[in-house]
Every structure is written in structure tokens, then in C-alpha cells.
ROGUZA-443166 format. One record per atom (N, C-alpha, C): residue in one letter; y, x, z. Coordinates in steps of 0.05 Angstrom, whole numbers, padded with zeros to 5 digits, always signed. Example, Ala and Ser with C-alpha at 12.3 -4.5 7.8 and 13.67 -1.06 7.14 Angstrom:
# residues 2
A-00114+00264+00156
A-00090+00246+00156
A-00066+00264+00156
S-00045+00257+00142
S-00021+00273+00143
S+00001+00258+00157
This chain:
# residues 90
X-00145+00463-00009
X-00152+00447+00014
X-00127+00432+00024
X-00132+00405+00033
X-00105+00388+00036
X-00105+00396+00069
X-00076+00392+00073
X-00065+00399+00099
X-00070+00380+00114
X-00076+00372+00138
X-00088+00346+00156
X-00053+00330+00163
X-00053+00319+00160
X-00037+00289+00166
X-00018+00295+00196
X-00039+00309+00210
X-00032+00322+00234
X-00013+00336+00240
X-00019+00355+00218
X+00010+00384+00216
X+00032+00373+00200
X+00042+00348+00198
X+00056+00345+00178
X+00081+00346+00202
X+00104+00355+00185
X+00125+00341+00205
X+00135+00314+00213
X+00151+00297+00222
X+00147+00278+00237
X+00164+00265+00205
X+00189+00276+00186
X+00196+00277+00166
X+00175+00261+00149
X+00159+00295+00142
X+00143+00282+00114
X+00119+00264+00113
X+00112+00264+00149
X+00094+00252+00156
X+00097+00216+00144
X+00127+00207+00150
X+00138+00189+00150
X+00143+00175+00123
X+00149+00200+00100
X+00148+00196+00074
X+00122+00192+00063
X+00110+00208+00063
X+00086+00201+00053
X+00066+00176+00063
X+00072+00164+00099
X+00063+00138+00100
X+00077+00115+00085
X+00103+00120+00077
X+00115+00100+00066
X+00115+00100+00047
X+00117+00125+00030
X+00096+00128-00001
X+00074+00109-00009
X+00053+00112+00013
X+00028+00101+00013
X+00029+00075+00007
X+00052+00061+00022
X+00054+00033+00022
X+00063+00025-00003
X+00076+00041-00010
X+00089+00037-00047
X+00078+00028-00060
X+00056+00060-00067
X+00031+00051-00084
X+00022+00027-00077
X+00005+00025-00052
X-00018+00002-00048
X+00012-00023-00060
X+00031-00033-00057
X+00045-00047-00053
X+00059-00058-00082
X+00051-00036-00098
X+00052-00044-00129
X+00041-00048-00141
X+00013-00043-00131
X-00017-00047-00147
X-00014-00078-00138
X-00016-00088-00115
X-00010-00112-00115
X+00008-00140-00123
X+00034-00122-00131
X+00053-00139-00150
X+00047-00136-00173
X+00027-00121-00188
X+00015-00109-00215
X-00008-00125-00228
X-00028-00138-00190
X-00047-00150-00202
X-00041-00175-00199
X-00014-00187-00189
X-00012-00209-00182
X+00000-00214-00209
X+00019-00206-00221
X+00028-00205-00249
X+00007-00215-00269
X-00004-00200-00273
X-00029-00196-00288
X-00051-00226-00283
X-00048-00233-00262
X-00071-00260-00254
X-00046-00280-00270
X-00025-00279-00258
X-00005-00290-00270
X+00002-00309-00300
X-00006-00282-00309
X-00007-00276-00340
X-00041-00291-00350
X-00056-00287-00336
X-00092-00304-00338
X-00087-00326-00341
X-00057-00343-00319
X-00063-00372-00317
X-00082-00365-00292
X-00083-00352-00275
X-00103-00345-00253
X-00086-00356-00222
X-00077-00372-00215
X-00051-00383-00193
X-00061-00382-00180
X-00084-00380-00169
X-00094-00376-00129
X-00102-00340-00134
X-00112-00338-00155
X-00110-00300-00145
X-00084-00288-00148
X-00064-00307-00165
X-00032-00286-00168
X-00024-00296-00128
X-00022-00317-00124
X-00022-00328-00102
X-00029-00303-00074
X-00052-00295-00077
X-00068-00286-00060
X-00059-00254-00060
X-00052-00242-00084
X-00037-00213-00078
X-00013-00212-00068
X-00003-00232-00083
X+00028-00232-00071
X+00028-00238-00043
X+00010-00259-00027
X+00004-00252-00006
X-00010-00228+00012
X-00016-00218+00000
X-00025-00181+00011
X-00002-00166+00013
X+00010-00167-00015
X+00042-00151-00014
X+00056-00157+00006
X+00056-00182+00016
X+00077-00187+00037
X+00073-00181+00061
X+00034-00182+00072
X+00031-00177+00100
X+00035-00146+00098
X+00027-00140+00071
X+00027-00105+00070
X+00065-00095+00078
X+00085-00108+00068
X+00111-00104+00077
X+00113-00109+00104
X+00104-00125+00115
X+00110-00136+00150
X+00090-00109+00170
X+00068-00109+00149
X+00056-00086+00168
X+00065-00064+00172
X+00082-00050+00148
X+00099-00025+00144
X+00121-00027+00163
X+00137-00057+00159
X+00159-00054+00175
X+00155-00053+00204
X+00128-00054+00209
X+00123-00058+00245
X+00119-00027+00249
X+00112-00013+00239
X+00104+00016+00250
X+00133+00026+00255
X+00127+00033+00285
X+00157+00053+00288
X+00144+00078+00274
X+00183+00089+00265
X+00180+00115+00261
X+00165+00141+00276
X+00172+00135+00295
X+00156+00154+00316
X+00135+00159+00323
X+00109+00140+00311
X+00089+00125+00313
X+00065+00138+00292
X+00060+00168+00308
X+00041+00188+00285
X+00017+00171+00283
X+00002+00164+00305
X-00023+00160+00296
X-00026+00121+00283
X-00010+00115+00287
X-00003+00090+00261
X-00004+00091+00238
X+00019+00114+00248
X+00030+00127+00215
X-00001+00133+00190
X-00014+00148+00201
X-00034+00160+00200
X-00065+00141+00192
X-00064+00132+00213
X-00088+00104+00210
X-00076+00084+00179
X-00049+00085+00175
X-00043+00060+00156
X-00046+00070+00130
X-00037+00105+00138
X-00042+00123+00107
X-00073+00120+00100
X-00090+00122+00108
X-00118+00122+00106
X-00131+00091+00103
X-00122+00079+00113
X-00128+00053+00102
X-00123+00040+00085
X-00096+00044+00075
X-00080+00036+00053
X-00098+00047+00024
X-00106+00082+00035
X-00107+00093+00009
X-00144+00090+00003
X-00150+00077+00022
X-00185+00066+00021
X-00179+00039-00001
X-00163+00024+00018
X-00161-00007+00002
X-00150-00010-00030
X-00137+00018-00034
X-00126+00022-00073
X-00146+00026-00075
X-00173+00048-00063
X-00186+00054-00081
X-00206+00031-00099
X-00207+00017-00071
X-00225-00012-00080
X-00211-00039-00105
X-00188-00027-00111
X-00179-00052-00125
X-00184-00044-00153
X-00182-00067-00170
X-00177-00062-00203
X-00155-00046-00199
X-00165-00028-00231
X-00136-00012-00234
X-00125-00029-00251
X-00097-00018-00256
X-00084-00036-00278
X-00073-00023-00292
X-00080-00035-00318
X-00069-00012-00345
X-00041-00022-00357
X-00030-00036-00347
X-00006-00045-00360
X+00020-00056-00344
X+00046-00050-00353
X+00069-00058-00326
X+00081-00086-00346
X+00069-00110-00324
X+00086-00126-00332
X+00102-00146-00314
């Protein structure tokens, strides 16, 4: 059973929201690559613009800021689930 987001300390709480943003944040330089690579220029266009509001959104959460923290982990890790995966690093 996973530990609630809640009990985390203010530490790992912090890592693991910025973790979150990693992932979601490389899937998006992954699929923008990849459109890239299609000859696809308004969808490479369009991740790379996700990646970036996704960096501005990370950098606005204060540290201190549990239930941010918290809401961004859970949204973030909704919105990977919905994307293509990608089988290849280029």
C-alpha cells in the first residue's frame, strides 16, 4: 500500500513533485523529438510548448507549498498516463 503524499516529509515530498515533473517533462522532449523526426513541425512545436509551460509551472510552486506540491504530482502523473509512450531516445 502506497504511503499518501500527505505523510511525506516536506524533503521527499518536494523530490518526488519535482521528479514528477522530470518524467512528464521528458516524455515531452521525447515526443517532440520524435514528431521532429516525422517531419511533423506543428506537433514537435506543440510539445515543446507543453515542456516549457510544464517548466514555468514547476518553477512557480513554492517549496513550501504541500498542497500544490501535491495537486501537480497527480496531475502531472494523470497527463503521462494519457500520452504516447515512446520507445526510443532520440
Amino acid at each position: 500500500m502506497a504511503i499518501p503524499y500527505e505523510m511525506y516529509s516536506d524533503t521527499v515530498l518536494y523530490d518526488v513533485f519535482y521528479e514528477a515533473g522530470t518524467v512528464l517533462g521528458s516524455r515531452y522532449i521525447s515526443l517532440s523529438r520524435q514528431a521532429r523526426l516525422a517531419g511533423d513541425e506543428p506537433r514537435e512545436v506543440a510539445y515543446r510548448g507543453k515542456y516549457v509551460e510544464l517548466v514555468e509551472q514547476r518553477n512557480a510552486v513554492a517549496g513550501n507549498d504541500r498542497a500544490e506540491q501535491i495537486r501537480c504530482i497527480n496531475s502531472w502523473n494523470a497527463l503521462l498516463e494519457h500520452l504516447p509512450a515512446t520507445l526510443s531516445y532520440v
